[in-house]
C-alpha positions as CSV (number, residue, x, y, z in Angstrom):
1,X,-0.8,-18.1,-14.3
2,X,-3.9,-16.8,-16.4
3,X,-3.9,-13.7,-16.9
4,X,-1.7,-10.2,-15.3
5,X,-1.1,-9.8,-11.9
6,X,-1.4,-6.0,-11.2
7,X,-0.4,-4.2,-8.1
8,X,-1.0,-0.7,-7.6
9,X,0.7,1.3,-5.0
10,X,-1.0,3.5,-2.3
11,X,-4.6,5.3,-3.2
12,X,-4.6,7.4,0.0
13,X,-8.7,8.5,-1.7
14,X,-7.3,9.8,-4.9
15,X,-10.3,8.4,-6.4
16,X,-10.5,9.8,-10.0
17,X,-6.7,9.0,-10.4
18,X,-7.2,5.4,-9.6
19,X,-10.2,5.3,-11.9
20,X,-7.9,6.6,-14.7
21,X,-5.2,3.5,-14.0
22,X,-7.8,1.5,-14.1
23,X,-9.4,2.2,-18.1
24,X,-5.7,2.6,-18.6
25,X,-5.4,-0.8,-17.0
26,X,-8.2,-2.0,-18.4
27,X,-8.3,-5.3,-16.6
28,X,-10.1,-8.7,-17.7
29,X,-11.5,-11.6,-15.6
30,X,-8.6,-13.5,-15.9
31,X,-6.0,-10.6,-14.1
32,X,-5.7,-10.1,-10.7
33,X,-5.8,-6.6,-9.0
34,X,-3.5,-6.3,-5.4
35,X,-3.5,-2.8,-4.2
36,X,-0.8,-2.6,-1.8
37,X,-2.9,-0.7,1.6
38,X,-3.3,3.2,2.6
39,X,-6.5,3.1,0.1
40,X,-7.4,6.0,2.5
41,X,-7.3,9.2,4.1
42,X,-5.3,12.5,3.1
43,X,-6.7,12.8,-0.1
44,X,-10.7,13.7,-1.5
45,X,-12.8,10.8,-1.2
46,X,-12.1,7.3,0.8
47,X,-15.3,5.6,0.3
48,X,-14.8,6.2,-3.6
49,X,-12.0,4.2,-3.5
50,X,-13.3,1.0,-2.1
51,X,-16.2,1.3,-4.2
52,X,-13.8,1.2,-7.1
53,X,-12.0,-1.5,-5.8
54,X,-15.1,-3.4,-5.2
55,X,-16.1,-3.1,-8.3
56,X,-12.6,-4.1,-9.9
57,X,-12.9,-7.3,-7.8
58,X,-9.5,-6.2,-6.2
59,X,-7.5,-7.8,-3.0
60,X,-6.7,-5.0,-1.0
61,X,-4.0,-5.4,1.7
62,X,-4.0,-3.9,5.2
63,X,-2.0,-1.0,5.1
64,X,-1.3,1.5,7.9
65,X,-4.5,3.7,8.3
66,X,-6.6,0.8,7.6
67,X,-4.8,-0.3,10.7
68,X,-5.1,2.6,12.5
69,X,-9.0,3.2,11.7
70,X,-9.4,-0.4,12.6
71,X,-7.9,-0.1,15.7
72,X,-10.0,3.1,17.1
73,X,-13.6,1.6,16.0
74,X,-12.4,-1.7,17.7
75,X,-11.0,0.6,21.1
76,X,-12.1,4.2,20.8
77,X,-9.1,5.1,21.8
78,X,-8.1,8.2,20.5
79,X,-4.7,7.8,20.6
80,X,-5.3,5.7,17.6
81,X,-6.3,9.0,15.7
82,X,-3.9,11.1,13.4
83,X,-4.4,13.7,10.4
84,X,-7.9,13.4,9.0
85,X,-8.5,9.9,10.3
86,X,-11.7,11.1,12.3
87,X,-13.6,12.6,9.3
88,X,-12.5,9.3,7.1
89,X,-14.0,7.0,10.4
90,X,-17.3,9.4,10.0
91,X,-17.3,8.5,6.5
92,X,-17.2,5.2,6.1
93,X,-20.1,3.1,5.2
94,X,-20.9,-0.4,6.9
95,X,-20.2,-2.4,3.7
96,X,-16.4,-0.2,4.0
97,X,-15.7,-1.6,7.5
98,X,-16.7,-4.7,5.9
99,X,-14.1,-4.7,3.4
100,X,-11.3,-3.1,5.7
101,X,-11.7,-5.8,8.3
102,X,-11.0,-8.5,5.5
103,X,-7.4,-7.0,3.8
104,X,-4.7,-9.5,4.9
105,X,-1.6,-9.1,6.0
106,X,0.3,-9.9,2.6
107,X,-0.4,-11.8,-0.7
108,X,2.1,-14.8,-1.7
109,X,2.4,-15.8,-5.2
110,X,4.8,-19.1,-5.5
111,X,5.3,-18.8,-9.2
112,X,6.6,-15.9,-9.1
113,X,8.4,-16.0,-6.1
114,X,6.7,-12.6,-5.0
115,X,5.2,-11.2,-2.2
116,X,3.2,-8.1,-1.9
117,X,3.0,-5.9,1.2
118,X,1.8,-2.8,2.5
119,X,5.4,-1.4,3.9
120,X,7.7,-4.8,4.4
121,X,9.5,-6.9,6.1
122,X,12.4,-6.7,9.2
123,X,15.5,-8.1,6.9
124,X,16.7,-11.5,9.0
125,X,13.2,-12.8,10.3
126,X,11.1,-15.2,8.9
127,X,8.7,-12.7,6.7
128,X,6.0,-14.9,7.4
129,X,5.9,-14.5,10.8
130,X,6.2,-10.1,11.3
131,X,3.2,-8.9,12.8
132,X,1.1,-6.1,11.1
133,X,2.6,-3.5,13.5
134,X,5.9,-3.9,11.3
135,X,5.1,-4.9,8.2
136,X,2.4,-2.6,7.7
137,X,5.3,0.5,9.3
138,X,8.4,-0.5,8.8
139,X,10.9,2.1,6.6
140,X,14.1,1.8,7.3
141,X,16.2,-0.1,10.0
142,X,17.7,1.2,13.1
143,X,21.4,0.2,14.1
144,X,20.1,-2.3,16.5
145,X,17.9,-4.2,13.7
146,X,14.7,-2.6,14.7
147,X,12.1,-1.3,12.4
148,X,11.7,2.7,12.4
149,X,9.8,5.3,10.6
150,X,12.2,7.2,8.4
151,X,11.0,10.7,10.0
152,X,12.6,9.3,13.0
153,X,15.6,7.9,11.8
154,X,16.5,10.1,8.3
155,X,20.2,8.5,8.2
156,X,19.2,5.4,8.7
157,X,19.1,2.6,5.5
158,X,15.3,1.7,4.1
159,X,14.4,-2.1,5.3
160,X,14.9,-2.9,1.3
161,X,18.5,-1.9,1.5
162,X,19.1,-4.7,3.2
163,X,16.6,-6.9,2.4
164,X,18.5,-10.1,-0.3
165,X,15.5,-12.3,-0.6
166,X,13.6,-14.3,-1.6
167,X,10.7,-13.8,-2.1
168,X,11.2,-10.7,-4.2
169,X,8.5,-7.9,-2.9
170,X,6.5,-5.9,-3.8
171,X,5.5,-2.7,-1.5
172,X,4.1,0.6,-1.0
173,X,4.0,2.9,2.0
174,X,7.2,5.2,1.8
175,X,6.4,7.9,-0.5
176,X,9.1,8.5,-3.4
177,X,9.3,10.6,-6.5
178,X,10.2,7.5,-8.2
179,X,9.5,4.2,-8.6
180,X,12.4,2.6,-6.2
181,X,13.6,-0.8,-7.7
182,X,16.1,-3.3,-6.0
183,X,17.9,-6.5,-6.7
184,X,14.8,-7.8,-4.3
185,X,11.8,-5.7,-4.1
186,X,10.2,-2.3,-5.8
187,X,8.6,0.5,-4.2
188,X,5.7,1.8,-6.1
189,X,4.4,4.5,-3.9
190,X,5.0,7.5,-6.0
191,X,3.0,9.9,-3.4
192,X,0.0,10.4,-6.0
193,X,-2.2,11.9,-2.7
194,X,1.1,14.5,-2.7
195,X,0.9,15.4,-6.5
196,X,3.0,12.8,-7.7
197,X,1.9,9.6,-9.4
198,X,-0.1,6.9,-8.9
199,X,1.9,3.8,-10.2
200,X,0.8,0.2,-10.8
201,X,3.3,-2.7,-11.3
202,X,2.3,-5.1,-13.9
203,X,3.6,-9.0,-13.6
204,X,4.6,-11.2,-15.3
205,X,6.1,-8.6,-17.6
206,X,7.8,-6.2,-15.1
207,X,5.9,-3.5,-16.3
208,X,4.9,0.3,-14.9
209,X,1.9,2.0,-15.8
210,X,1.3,5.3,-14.4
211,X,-0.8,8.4,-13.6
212,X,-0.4,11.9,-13.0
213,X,-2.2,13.5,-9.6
214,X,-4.6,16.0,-10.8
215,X,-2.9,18.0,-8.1
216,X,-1.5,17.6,-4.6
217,X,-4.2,17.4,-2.0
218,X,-1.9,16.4,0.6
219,X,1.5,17.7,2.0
220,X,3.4,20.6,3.5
């Protein structure tokens, strides 16, 4: 592999703080650039975002309100709809529909024996195969096996608990103080849109890089 393979954890429209990791970054032609979903909503500008990672050349995953956004301008179903999801929908530009409608589902790298995700995988089925209502949701694992949103299910363990790969993965979506690293996998949402960080994950080296939130534009 030519190159670092970077992944950065959710944007959520934290625009300038992605810019920063990005001079920090200061990537060449010959590193890759995953960002791991939620490039939008909650925080100040959405369409920045993809215009930065348009420029940076980056493969942006399907994350959760990708999914959700996707959904409503494909149904109009409202139900679809949560938080500020209507005023991003308003905002974005043809060219961002564009780019949301390409984001995959997850990014396998064999040499590495890593894969990156938006929020992971059900521990026990073939990772392959989980559709993008899981493994751009899942959090933790109820005691029946079945993927939950931690809100709903606060005692239950997180989905990388249990997860004893491979593939080793990469992920963002629940929001932590910290980085959260496993035996199998690392979390590198670090709730930048909340006022915490935004962190990228730097391979081959197992590295962090990592920015402050200029301040929390999302949260109670």
């Amino acid at each position: 592999m030519n190159g670092r393979l970077i992944a950065i954890g959710d944007i959520h429209g934290c625009h300038a703080e992605f810019a920063e990791l990005l001079d920090q970054l200061a990537p060449t032609k010959d590193d890759r650039l995953i960002l791991l979903g939620d490039l939008v909503n909650r925080g100040p500008d959405s369409p920045k975002v993809i215009d930065l990672a348009r420029a940076a050349n980056a493969l942006a995953l399907l994350g959760n309100h990708e999914l959700r956004l996707l959904n409503y301008r494909r149904t109009h179903d409202k139900d679809y709809l949560k938080e500020n999801d209507g005023e991003t929908h308003a905002r974005l530009r043809p060219e961002d529909w564009s780019y949301l409608e390409a984001m995959p589902l997850t990014h396998y790298v064999e040499e590495l024996g890593t894969v990156f995700v938006h929020g992971g995988f059900v521990p026990g089925d073939p990772w392959q195969q989980q559709p993008a209502s899981v493994v751009t949701r899942v959090q933790v694992i109820d005691k029946d096996g079945r993927p939950r949103k931690r809100a709903d299910c606060p005692d239950c363990p997180s989905w990388a608990e249990l997860w004893n790969g491979p593939p080793f993965v990469v992920y963002g979506h629940t929001p932590r103080a910290e980085i959260y690293k496993l035996k199998w996998s690392v979390g590198i949402d670090t709730a930048c849109v909340m006022g915490g960080h935004l962190t990228a994950y730097l391979l081959p080296e197992k590295r962090f890089v990592q920015v402050k939130a200029r301040k929390r534009y999302y949260g109670p």
